[in-house]
N, C-alpha and C positions, 0 to 999 in steps of 0.2 A: 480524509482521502475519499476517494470517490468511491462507491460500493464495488464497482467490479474490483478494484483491486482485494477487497473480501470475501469474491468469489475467486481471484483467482487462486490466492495463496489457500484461503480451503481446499479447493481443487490439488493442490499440489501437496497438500499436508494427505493426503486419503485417508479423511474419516478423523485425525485427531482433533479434539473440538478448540476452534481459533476463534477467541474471542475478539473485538475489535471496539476502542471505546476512543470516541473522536470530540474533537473541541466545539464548539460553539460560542460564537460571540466573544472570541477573546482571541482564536489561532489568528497564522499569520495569512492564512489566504488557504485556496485549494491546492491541493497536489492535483494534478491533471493529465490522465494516460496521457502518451503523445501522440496518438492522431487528432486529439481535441484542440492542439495547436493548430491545426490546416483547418479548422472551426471558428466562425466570429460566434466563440458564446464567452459569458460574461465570467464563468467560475475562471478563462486559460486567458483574459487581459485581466482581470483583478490580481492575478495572481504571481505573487512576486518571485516563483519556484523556475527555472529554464527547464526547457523542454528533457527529459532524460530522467527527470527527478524523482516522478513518478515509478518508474522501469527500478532505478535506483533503491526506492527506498522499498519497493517489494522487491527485490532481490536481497535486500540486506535482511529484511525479515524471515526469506527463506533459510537464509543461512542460519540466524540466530534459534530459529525453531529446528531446524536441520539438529544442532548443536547441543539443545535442551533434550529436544526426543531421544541421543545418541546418550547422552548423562541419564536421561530414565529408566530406558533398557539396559546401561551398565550395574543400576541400582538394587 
């Protein structure tokens, strides 16, 4: 995934440390915010994800750390 989305979900974690460990030479393409689709760059035509997928799959990460954090503090 493209870094900003490492900034953003940091940003939104405030402060708890989010590690981020990504594929090389084997995923299936990039995940690409979606204003990078109104861009001819080469990571949003390579790549086999629809526009949203990006938005998607850091929102599902929010939730999933939302949900971890709420299990640590019950601990």
């Amino acid at each position: 995934v493209y870094s900003a989305m490492q900034a953003d979900v940091r940003a939104w974690a405030h402060g708890c440390p989010v590690f981020f460990i990504t594929l090389a030479n084997g995923g299936r393409g990039y995940l690409v915010p979606g204003p990078a689709y109104d861009e001819d760059l080469y990571a949003m035509w390579q790549s086999p994800f629809a526009r949203g997928s990006w938005e998607k799959c850091r929102d599902t990460l929010e939730e999933e750390i939302a949900q971890l954090m709420g299990e640590l503090e019950g601990s």
